[in-house]
MARTORDREN-718794 format. One record per residue (C-alpha): residue number from 1; z, x, y. Coordinates in pm, 1 decimal. Layout:
+-----+----------+----------+----------+
: num :       up :     east :    north :
+-----+----------+----------+----------+
: NUM :        Z :        X :        Y :
...
+-----+----------+----------+----------+
END
This chain:
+-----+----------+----------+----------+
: num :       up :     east :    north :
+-----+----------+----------+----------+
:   1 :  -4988.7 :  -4825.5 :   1394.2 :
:   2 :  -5122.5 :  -4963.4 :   1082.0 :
:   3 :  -5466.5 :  -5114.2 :   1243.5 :
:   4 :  -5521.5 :  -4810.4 :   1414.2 :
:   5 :  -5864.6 :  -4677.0 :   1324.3 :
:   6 :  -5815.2 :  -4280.7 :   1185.5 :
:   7 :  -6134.8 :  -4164.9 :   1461.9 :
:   8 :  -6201.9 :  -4158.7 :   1759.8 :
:   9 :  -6485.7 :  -4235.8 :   1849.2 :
:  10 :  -6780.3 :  -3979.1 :   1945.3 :
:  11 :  -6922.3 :  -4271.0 :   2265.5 :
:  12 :  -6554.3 :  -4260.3 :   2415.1 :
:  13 :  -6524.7 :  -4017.2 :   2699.3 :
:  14 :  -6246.8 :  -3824.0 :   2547.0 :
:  15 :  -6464.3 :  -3825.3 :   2174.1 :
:  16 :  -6756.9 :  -3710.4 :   2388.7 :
:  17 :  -6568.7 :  -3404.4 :   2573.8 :
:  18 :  -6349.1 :  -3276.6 :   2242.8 :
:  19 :  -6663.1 :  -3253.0 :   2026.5 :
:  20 :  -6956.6 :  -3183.9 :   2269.3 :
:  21 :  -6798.7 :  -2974.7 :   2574.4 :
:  22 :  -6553.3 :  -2756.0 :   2343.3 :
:  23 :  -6634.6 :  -2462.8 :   2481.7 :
:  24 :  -6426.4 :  -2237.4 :   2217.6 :
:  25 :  -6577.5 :  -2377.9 :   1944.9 :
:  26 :  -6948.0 :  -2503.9 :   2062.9 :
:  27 :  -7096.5 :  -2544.7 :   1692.5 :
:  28 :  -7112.4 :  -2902.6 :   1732.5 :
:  29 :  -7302.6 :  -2876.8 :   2075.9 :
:  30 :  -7599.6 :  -2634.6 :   1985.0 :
:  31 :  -7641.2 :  -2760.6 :   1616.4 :
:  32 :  -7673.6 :  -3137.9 :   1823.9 :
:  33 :  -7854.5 :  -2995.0 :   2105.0 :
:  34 :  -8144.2 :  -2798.4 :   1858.0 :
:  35 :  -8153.0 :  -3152.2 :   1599.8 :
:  36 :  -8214.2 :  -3338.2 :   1958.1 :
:  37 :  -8491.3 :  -3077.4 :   2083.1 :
:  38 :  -8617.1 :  -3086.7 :   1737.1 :
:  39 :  -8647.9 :  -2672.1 :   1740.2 :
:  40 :  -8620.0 :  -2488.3 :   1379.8 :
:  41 :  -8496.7 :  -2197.3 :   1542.1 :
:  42 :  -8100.3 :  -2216.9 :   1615.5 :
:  43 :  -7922.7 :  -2230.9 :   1931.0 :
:  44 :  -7751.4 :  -1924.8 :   1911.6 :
:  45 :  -7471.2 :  -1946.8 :   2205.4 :
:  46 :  -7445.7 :  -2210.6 :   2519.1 :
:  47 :  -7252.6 :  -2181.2 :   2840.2 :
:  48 :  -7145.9 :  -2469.7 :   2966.3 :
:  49 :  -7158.2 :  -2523.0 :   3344.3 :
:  50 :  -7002.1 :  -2721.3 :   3633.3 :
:  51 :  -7104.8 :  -3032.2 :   3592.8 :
:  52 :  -7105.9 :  -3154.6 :   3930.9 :
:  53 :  -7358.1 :  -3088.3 :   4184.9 :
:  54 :  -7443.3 :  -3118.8 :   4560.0 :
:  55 :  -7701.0 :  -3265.7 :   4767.3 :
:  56 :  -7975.3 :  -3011.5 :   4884.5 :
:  57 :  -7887.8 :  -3100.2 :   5233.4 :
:  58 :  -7585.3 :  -3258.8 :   5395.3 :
:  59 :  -7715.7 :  -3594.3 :   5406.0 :
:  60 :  -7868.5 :  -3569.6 :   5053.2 :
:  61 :  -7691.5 :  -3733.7 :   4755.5 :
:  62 :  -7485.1 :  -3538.1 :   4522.2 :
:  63 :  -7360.6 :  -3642.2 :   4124.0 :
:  64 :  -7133.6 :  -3546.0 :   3851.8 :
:  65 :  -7274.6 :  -3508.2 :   3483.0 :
:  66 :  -7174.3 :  -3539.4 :   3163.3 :
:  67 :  -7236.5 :  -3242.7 :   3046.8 :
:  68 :  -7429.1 :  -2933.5 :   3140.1 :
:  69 :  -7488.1 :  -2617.2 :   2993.5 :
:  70 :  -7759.9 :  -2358.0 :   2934.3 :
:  71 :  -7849.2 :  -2172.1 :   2610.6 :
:  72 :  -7981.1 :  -1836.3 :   2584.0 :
:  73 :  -8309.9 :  -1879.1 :   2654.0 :
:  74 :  -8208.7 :  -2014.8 :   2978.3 :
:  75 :  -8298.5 :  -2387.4 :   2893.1 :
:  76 :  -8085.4 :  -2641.3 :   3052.0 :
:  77 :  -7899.7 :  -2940.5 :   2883.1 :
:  78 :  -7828.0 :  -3230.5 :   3088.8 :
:  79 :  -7637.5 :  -3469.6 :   2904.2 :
:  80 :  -7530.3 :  -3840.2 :   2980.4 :
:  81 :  -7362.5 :  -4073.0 :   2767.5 :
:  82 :  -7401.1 :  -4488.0 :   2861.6 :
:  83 :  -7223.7 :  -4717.1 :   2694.6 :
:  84 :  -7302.2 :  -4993.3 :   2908.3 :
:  85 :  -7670.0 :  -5175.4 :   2975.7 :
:  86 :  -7834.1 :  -4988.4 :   3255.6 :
:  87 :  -8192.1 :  -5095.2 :   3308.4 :
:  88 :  -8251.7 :  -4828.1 :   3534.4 :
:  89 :  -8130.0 :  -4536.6 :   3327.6 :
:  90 :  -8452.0 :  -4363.2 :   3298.1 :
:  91 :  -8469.8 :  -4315.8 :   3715.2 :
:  92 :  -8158.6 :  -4149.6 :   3723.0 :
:  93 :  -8206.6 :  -3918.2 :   3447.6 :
:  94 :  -8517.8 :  -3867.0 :   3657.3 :
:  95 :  -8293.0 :  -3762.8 :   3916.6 :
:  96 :  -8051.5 :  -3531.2 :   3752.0 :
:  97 :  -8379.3 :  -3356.0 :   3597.1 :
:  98 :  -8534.4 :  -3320.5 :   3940.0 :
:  99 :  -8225.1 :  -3196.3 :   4108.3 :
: 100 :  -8192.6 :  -2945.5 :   3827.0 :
: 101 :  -8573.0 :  -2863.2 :   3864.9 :
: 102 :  -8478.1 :  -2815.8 :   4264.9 :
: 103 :  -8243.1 :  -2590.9 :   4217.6 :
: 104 :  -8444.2 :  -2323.4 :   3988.7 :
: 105 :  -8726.4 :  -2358.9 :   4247.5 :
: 106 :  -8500.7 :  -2256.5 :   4499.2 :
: 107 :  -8328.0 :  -1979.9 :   4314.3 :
: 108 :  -8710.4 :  -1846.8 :   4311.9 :
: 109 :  -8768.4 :  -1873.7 :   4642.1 :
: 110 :  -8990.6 :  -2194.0 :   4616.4 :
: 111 :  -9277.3 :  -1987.4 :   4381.4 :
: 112 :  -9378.0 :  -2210.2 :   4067.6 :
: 113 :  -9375.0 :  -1984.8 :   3778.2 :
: 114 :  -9185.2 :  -1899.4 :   3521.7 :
: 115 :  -8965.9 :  -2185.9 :   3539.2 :
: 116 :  -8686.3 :  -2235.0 :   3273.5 :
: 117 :  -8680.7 :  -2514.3 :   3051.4 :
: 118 :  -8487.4 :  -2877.6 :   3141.6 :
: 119 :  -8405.6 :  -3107.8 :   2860.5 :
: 120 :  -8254.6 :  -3423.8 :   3031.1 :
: 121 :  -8093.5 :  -3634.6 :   2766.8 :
: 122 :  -7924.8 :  -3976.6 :   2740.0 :
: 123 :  -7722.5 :  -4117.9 :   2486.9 :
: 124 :  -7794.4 :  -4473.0 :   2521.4 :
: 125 :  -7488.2 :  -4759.5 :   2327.1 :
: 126 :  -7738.1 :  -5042.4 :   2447.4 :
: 127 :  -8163.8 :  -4983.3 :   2406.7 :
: 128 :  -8328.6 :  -5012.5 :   2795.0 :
: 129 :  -8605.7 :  -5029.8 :   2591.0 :
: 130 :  -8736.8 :  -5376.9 :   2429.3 :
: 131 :  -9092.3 :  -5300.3 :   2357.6 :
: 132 :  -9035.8 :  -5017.8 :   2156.0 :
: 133 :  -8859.3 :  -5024.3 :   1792.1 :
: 134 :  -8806.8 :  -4644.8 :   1759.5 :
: 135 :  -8404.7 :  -4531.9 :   1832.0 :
: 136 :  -8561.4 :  -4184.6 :   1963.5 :
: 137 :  -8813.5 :  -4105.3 :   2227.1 :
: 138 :  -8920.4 :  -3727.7 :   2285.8 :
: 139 :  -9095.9 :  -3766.0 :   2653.8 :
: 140 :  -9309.0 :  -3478.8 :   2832.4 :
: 141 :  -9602.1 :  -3517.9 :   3115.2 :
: 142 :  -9882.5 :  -3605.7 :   2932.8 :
: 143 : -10260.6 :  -3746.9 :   2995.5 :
: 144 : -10453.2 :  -4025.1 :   2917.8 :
: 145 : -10515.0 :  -3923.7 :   2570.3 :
: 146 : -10178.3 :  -3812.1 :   2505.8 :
: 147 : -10245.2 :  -3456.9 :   2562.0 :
: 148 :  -9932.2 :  -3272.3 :   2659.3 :
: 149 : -10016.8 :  -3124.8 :   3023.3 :
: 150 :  -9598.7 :  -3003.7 :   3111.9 :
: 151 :  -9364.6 :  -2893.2 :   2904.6 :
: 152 :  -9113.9 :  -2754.5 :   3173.2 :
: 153 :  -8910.8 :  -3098.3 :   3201.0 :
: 154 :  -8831.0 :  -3324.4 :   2847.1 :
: 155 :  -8672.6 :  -3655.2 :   2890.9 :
: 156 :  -8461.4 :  -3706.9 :   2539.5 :
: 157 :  -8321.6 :  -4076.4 :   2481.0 :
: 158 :  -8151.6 :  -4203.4 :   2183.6 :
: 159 :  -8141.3 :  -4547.3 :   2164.9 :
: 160 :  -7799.1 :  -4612.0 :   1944.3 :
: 161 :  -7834.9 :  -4913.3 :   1854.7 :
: 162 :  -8134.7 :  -4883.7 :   1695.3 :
: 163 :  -8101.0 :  -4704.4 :   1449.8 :
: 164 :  -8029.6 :  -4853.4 :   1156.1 :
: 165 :  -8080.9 :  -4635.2 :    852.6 :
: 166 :  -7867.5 :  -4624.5 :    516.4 :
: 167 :  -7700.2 :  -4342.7 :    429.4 :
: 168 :  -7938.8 :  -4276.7 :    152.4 :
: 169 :  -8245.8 :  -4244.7 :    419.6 :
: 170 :  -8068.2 :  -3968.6 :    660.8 :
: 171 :  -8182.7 :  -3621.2 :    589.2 :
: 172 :  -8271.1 :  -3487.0 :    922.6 :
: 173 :  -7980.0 :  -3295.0 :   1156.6 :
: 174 :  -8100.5 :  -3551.1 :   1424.2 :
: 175 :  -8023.2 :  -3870.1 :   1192.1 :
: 176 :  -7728.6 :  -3708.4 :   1033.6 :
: 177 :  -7601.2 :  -3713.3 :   1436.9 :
: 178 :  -7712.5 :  -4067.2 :   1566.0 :
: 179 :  -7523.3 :  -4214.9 :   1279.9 :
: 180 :  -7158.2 :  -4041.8 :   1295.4 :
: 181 :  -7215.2 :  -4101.1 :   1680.0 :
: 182 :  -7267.8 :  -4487.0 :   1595.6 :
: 183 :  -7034.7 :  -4500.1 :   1253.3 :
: 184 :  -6761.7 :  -4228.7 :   1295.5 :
: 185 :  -6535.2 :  -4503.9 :   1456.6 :
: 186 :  -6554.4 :  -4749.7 :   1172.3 :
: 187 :  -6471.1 :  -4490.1 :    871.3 :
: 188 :  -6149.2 :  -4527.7 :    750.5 :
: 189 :  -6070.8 :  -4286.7 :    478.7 :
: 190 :  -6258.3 :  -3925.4 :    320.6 :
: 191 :  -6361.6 :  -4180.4 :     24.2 :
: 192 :  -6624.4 :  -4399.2 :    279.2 :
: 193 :  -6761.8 :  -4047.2 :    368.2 :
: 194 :  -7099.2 :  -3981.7 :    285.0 :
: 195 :  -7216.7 :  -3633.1 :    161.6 :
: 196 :  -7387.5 :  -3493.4 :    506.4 :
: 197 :  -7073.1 :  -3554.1 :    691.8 :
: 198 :  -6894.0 :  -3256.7 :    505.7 :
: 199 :  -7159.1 :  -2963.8 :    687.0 :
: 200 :  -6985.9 :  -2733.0 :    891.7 :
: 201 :  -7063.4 :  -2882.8 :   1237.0 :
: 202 :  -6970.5 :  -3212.0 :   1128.9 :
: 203 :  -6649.5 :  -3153.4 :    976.5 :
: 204 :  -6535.5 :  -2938.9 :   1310.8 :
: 205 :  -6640.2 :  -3227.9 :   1534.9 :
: 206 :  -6445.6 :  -3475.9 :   1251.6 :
: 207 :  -6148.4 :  -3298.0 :   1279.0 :
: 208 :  -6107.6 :  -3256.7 :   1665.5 :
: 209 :  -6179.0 :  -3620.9 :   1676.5 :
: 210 :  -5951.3 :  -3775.3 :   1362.1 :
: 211 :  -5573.1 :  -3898.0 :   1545.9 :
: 212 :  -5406.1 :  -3749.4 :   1250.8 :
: 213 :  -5441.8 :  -3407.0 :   1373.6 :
: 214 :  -5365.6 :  -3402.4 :   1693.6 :
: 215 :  -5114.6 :  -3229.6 :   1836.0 :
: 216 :  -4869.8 :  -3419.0 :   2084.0 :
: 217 :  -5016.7 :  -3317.1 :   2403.3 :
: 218 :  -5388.0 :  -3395.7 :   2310.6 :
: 219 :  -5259.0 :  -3761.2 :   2192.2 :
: 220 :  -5065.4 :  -3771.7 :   2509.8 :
: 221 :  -5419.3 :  -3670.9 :   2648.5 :
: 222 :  -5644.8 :  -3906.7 :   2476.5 :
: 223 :  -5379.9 :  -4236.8 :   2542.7 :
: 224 :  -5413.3 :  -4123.8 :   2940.5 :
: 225 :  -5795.2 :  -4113.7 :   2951.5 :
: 226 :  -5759.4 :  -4438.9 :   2723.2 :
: 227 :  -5579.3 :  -4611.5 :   2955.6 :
: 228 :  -5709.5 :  -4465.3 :   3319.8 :
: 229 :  -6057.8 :  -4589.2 :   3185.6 :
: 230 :  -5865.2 :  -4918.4 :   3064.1 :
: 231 :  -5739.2 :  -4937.6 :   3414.8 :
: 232 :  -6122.7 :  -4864.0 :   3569.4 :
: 233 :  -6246.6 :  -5121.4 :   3350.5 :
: 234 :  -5983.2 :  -5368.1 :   3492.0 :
: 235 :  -5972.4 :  -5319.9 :   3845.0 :
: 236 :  -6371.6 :  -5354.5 :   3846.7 :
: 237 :  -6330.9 :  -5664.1 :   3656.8 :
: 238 :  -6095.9 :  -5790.8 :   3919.4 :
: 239 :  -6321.4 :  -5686.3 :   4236.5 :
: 240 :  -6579.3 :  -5882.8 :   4042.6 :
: 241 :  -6374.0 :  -6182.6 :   4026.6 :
: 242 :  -6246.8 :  -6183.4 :   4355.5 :
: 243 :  -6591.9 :  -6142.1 :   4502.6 :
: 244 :  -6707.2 :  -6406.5 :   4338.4 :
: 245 :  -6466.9 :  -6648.9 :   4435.1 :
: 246 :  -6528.9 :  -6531.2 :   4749.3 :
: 247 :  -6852.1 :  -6530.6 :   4800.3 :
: 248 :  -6844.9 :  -6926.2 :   4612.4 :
: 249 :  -6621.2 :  -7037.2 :   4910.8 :
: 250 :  -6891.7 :  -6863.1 :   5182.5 :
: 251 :  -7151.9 :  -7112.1 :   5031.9 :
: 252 :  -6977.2 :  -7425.9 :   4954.4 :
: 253 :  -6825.0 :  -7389.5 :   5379.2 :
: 254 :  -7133.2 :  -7246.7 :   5546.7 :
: 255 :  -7393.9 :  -7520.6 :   5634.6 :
: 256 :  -7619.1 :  -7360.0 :   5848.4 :
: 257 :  -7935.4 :  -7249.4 :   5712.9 :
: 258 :  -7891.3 :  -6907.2 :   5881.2 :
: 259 :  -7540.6 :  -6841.6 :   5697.3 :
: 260 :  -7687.8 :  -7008.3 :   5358.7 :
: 261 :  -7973.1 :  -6752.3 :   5329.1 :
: 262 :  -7740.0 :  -6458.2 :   5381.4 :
: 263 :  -7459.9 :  -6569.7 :   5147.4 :
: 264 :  -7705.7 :  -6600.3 :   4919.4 :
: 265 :  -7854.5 :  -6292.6 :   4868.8 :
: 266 :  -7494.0 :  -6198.4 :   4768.7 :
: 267 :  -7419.4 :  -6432.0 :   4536.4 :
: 268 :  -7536.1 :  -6396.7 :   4207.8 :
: 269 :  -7758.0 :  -6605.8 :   3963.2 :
: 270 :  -7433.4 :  -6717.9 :   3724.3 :
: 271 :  -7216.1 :  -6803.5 :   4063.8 :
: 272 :  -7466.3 :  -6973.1 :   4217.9 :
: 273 :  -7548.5 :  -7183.9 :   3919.9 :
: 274 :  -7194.3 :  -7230.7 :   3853.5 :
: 275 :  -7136.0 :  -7373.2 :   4222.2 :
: 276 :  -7434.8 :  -7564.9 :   4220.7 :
: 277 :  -7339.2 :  -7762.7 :   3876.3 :
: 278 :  -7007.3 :  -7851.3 :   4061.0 :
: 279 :  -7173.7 :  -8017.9 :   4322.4 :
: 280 :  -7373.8 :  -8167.5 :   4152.8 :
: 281 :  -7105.2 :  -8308.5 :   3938.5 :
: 282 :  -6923.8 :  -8412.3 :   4264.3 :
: 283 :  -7212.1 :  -8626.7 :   4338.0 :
: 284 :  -7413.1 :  -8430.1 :   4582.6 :
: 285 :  -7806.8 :  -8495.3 :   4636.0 :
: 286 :  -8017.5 :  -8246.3 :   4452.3 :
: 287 :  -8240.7 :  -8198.6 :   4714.1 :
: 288 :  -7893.9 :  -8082.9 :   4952.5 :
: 289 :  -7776.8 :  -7891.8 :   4629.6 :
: 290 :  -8138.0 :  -7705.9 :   4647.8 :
: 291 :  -8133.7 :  -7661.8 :   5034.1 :
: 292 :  -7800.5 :  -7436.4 :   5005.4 :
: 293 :  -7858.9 :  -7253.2 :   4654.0 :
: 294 :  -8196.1 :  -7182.2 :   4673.9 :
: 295 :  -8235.5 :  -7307.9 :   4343.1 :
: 296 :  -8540.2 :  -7533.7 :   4217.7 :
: 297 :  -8499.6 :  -7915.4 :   4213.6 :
: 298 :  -8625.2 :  -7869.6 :   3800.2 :
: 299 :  -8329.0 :  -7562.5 :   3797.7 :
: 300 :  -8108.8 :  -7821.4 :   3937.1 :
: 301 :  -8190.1 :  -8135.2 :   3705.6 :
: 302 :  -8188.2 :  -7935.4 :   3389.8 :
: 303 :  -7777.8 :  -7801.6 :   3457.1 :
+-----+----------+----------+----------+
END
């Protein structure tokens, strides 16, 4: 195809697997993983891990990473990727560290020391963020002055888009990864390259990721997971619609106050704005309009 782009790209769940869960080639991973720590001494070897765990108890909730591994030191890696908003992103990466953190407790028969190392980190397409302009945050327990007090459990979020740098500013391993994760997509040919992209770890990653060098059964690999997550992606955009026109019939039939109020909590802001501009448009009184959406009588006048 001649619009075909020549990479993959490293925020796609196939890119994401190929270059940071190859575990027969895991340059890629520890060189990232160390940059992300920010540790001068290497990563020597990793072991990635089943990535899905169980609740503690039977009634407890379970979860699936992306990615989990341990080096040699016995520090654990939890990574996510998000390539959606998620306000909340921060609680569950909460969660995955604490269920991590569980489990070495309970290995040591629920004493307190010696506890290995958790680095939870999420690789965020969209900032959850607005307040702050940096693209990186390096998080630990810490007091009111700032003083580190814990340094068993590290929260690690990249903000992608964010950063912003030129190729002539990146010098740092950490840099050098936040931009092929955000650019490798777009380059087309070894002439847009820039300098740092030819390292070692790069190029590996580059080539397990560029279309022209896969063999048939990884493409035939990469179009399934293309178009299973196409397919994801489609059927949730269906249930969406479907429960929206559903839920916009509920409230435009029910007329009781005690049906209204329940429908409602359902219904979202945009369908519930959306139904109540149609009324008003078929000539409704505002002050009926506001008595079944909820909305304000200023909400109202200003649609």
């Amino acid at each position: 195809m001649k619009n075909e782009k020549k990479f993959i790209s490293l925020l796609s769940d196939y890119g994401f697997k190929v270059a940071f869960a190859d575990e027969t080639n895991s340059l890629f991973l520890r060189k990232a993983l160390q940059a992300l720590i920010q540790s001068k001494r290497r990563i020597k070897r990793v072991q990635i891990l089943r990535n899905e765990f169980a609740g503690i108890t039977e009634e407890a909730r379970g979860g699936l990473y992306d990615l989990l591994c341990v080096d040699e030191k016995n520090r654990t890696f939890i990574v996510e990727m998000q390539l959606g908003y998620y306000k909340h992103f921060m609680q569950r990466a909460k969660f995955y560290a604490f269920q991590r953190f569980n489990t070495l407790v309970e290995r040591g028969n629920y004493k307190f020391e010696n506890l290995d190392q958790i680095y939870c980190i999420g690789f965020l397409a969209k900032g959850i963020f607005p307040k702050s302009s940096e693209y990186y945050h390096f998080g630990r327990l810490k007091n009111q002055k700032g003083e580190e007090l814990d340094d068993q459990i590290t929260h690690i979020i990249v903000e992608i888009n964010k950063f912003e740098k030129k190729e002539n500013e990146i010098k740092s391993d950490l840099d050098k990864l936040i931009y092929i994760m955000k650019n490798l997509e777009n380059i087309e040919g070894v002439d847009q390259l820039p300098k740092f992209l030819t390292e070692d770890w790069i190029e590996q990653a580059m080539k397990k990721l560029d279309k022209s060098k896969m063999t048939p059964e990884q493409r035939m690999h990469y179009e399934m997971m293309m178009a299973r997550n196409a397919s994801i992606i489609s059927m949730r955009q269906e249930e969406d619609r479907e429960n929206a026109e559903k839920l916009t019939k509920e409230v435009t039939s029910e007329v009781t106050k005690e049906v209204t109020k329940e429908v409602t909590k359902k219904v979202s802001k945009e369908v519930t704005m959306k139904m109540a501009k149609k009324m008003k448009k078929d000539g409704e009184p505002i002050e009926k309009i506001a008595k079944y959406t909820n909305l304000t009588i200023k909400e109202i006048e200003d649609l």
